[in-house]
N, CA, C and O atoms as a GROMACS GRO file, in nm:
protein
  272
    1UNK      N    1   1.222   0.500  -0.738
    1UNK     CA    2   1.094   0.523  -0.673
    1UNK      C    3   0.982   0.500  -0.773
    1UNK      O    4   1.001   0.530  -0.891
    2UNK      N    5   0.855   0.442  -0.728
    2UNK     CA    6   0.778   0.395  -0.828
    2UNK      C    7   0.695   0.526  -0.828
    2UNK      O    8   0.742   0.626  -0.775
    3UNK      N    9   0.544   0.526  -0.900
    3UNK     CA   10   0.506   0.642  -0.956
    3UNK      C   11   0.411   0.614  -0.967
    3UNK      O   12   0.401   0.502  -1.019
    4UNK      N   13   0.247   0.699  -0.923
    4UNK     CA   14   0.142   0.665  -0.922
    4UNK      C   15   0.137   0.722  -1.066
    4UNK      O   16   0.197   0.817  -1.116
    5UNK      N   17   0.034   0.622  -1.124
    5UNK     CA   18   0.015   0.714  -1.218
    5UNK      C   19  -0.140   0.760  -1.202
    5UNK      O   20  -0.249   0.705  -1.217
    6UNK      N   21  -0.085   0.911  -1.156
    6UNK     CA   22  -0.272   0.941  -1.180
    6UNK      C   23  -0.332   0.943  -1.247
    6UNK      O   24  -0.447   0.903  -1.232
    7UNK      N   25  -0.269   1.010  -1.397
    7UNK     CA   26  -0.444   1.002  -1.537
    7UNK      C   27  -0.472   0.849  -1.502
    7UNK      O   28  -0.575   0.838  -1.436
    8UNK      N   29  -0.416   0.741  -1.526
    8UNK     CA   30  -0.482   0.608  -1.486
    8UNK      C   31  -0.578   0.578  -1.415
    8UNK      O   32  -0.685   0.540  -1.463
    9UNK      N   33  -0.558   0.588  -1.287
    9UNK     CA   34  -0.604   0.622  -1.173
    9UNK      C   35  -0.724   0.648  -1.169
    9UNK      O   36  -0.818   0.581  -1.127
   10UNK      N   37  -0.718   0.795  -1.235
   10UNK     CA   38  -0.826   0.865  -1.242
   10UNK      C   39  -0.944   0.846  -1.336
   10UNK      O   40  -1.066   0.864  -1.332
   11UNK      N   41  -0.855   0.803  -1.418
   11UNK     CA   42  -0.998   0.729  -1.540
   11UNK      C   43  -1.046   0.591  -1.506
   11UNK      O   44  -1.152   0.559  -1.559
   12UNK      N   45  -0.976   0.486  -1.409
   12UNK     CA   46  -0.994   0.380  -1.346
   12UNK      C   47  -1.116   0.420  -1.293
   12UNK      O   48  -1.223   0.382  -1.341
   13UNK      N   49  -1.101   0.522  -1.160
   13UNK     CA   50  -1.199   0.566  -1.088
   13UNK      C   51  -1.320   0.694  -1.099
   13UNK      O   52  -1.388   0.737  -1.005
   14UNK      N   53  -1.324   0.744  -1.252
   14UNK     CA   54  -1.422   0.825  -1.231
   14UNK      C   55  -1.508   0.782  -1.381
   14UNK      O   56  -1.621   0.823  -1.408
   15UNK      N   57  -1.409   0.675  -1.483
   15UNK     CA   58  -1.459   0.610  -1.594
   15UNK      C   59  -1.538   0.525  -1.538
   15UNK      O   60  -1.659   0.522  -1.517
   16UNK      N   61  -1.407   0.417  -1.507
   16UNK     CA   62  -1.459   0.243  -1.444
   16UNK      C   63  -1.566   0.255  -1.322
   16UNK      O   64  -1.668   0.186  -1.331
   17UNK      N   65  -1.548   0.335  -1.211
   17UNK     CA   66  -1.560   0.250  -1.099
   17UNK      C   67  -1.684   0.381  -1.109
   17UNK      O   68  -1.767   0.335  -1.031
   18UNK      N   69  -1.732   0.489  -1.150
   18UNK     CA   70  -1.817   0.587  -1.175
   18UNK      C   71  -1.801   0.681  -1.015
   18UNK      O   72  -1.885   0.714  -0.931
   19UNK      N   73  -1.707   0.694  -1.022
   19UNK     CA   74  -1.706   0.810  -0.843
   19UNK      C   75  -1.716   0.933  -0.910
   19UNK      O   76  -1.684   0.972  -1.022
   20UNK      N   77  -1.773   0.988  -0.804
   20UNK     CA   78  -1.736   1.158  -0.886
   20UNK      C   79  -1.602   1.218  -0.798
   20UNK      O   80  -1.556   1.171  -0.694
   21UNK      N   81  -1.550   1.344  -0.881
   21UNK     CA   82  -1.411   1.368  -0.826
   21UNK      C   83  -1.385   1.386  -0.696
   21UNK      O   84  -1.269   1.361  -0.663
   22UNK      N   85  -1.476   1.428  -0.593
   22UNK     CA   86  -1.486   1.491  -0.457
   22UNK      C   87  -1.453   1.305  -0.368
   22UNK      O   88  -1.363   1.281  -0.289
   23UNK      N   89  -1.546   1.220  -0.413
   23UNK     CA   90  -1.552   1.080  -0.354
   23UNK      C   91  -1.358   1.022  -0.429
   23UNK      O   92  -1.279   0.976  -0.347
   24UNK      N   93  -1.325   1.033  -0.543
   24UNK     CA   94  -1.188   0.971  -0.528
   24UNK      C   95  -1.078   1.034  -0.481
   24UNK      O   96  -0.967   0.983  -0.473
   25UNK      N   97  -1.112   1.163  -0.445
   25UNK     CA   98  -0.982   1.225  -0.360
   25UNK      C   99  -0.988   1.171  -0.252
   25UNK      O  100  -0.884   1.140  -0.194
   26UNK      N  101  -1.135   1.141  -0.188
   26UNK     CA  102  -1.137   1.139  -0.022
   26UNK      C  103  -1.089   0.989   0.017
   26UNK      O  104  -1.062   0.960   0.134
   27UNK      N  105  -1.074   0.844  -0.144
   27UNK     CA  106  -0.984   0.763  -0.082
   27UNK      C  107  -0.841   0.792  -0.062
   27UNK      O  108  -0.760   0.876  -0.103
   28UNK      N  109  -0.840   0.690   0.017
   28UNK     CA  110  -0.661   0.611   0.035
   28UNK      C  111  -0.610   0.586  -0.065
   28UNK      O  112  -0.683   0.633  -0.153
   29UNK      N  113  -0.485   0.516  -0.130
   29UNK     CA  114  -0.426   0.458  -0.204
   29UNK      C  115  -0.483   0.310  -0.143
   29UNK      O  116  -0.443   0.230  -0.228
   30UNK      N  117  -0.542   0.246  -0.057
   30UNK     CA  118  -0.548   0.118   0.005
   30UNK      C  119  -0.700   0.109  -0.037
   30UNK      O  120  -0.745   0.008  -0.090
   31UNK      N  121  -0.784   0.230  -0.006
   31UNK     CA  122  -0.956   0.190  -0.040
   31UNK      C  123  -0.954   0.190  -0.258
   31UNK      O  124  -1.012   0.125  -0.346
   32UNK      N  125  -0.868   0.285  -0.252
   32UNK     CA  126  -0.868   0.265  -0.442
   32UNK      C  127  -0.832   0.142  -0.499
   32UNK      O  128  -0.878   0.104  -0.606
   33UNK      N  129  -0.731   0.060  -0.414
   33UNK     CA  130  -0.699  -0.086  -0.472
   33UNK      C  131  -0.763  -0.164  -0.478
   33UNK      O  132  -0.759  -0.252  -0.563
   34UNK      N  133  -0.865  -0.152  -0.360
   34UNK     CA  134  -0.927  -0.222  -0.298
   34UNK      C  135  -1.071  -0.237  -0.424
   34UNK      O  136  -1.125  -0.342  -0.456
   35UNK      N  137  -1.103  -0.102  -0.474
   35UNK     CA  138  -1.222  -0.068  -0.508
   35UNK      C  139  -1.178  -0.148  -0.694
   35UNK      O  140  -1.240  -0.235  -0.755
   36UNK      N  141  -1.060  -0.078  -0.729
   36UNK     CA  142  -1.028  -0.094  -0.813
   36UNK      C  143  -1.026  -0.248  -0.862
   36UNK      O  144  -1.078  -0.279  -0.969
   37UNK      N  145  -0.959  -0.353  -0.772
   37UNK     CA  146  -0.934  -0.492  -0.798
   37UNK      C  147  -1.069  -0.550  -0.769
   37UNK      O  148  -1.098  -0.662  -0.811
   38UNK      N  149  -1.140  -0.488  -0.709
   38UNK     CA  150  -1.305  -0.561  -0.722
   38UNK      C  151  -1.261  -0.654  -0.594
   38UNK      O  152  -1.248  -0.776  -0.599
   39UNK      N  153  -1.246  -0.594  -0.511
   39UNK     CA  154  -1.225  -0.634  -0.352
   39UNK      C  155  -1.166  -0.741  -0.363
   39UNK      O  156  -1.210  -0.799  -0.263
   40UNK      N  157  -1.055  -0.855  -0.439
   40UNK     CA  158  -1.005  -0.923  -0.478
   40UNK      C  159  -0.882  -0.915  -0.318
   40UNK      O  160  -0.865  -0.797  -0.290
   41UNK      N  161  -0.807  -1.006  -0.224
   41UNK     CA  162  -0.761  -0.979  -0.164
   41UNK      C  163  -0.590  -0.973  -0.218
   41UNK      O  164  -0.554  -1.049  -0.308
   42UNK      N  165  -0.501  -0.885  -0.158
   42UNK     CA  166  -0.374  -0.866  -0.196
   42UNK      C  167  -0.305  -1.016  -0.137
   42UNK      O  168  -0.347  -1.096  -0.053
   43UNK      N  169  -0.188  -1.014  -0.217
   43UNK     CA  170  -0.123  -1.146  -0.218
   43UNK      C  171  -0.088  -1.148  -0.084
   43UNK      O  172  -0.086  -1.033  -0.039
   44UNK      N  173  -0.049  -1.270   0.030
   44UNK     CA  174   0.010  -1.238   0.120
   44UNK      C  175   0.149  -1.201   0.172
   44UNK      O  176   0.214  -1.297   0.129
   45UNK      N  177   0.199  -1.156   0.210
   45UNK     CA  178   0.334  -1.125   0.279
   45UNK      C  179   0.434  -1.285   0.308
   45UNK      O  180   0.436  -1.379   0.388
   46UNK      N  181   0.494  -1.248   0.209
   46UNK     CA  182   0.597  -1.392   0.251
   46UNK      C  183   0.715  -1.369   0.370
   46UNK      O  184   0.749  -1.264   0.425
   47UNK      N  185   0.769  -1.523   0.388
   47UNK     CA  186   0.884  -1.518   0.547
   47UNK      C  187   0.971  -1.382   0.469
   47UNK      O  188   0.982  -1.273   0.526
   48UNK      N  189   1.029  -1.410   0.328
   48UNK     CA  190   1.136  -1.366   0.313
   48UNK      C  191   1.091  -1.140   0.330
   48UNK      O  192   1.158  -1.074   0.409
   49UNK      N  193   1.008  -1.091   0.267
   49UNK     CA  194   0.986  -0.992   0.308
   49UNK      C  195   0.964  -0.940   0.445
   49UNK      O  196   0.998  -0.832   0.493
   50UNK      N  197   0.906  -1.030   0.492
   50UNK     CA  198   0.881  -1.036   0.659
   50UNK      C  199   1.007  -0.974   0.762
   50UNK      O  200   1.031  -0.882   0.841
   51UNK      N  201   1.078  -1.114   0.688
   51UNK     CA  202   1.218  -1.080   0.768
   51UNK      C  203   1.306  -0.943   0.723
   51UNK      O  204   1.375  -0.898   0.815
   52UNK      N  205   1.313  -0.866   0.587
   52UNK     CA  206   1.336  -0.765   0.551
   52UNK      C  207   1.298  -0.640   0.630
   52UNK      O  208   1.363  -0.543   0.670
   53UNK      N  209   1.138  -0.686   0.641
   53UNK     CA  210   1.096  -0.567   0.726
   53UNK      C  211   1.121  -0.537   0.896
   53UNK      O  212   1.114  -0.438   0.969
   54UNK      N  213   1.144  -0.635   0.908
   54UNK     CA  214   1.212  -0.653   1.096
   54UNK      C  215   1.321  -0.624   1.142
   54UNK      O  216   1.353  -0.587   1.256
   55UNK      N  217   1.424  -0.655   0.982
   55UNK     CA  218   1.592  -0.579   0.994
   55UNK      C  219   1.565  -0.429   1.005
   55UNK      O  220   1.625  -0.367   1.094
   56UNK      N  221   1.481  -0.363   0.923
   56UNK     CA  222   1.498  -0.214   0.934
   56UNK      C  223   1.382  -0.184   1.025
   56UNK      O  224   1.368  -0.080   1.088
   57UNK      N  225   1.335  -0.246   1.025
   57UNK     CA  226   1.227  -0.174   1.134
   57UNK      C  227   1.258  -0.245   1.298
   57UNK      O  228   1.155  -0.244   1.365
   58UNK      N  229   1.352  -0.291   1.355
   58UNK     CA  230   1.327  -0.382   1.459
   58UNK      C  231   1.296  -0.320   1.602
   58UNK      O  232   1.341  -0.221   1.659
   59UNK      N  233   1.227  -0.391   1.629
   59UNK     CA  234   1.108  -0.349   1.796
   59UNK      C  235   1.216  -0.290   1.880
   59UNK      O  236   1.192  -0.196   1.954
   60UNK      N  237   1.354  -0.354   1.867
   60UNK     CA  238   1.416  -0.289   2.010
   60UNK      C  239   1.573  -0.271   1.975
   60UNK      O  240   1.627  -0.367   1.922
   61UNK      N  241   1.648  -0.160   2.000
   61UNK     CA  242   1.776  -0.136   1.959
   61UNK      C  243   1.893  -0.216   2.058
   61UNK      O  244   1.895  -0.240   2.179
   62UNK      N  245   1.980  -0.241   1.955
   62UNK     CA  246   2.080  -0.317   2.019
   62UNK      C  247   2.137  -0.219   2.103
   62UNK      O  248   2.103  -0.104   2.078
   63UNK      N  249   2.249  -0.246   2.238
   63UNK     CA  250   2.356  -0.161   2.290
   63UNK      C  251   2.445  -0.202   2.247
   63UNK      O  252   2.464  -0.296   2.170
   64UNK      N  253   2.540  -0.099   2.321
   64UNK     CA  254   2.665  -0.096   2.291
   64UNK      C  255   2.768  -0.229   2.278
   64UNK      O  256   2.849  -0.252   2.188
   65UNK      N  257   2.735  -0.314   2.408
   65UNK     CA  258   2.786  -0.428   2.397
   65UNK      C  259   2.717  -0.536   2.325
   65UNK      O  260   2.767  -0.648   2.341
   66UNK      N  261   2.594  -0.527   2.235
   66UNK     CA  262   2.544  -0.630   2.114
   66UNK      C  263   2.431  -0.671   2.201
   66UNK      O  264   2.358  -0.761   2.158
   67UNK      N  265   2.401  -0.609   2.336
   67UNK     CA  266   2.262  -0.686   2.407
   67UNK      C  267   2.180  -0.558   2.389
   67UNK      O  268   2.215  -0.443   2.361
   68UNK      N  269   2.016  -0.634   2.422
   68UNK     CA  270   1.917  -0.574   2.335
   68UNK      C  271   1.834  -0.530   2.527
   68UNK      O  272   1.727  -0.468   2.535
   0.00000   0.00000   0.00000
């Protein structure tokens, strides 16, 4: 399991980015990346993860006899 690291984090966002503590609790992990990378956009989602995420997550369960 990966690991935020907060002192980082936190000196990212109350050194670098000048928030005060009340404003970086109230982000996300998604508005801090965001703020942090200088609104830079995240890489996109390739086929091969795509398809990873559709095996475990898939829209509709098989039955018993293999039909959906």
């Amino acid at each position: 399991m990966t690991r935020f690291d907060w002192p980082g984090l936190m000196r990212a966002g109350l050194r670098g980015a000048g928030l005060k503590p009340d404003d970086f609790w109230k982000l996300t992990p998604a508005e801090l990346q965001t703020l942090l990378s200088g609104g830079s956009a995240a890489r996109p989602m390739g086929r091969d993860r795509l398809a990873e995420l559709a095996a475990a997550y898939p829209d509709h369960q098989a039955s018993e006899d293999g039909e959906q």
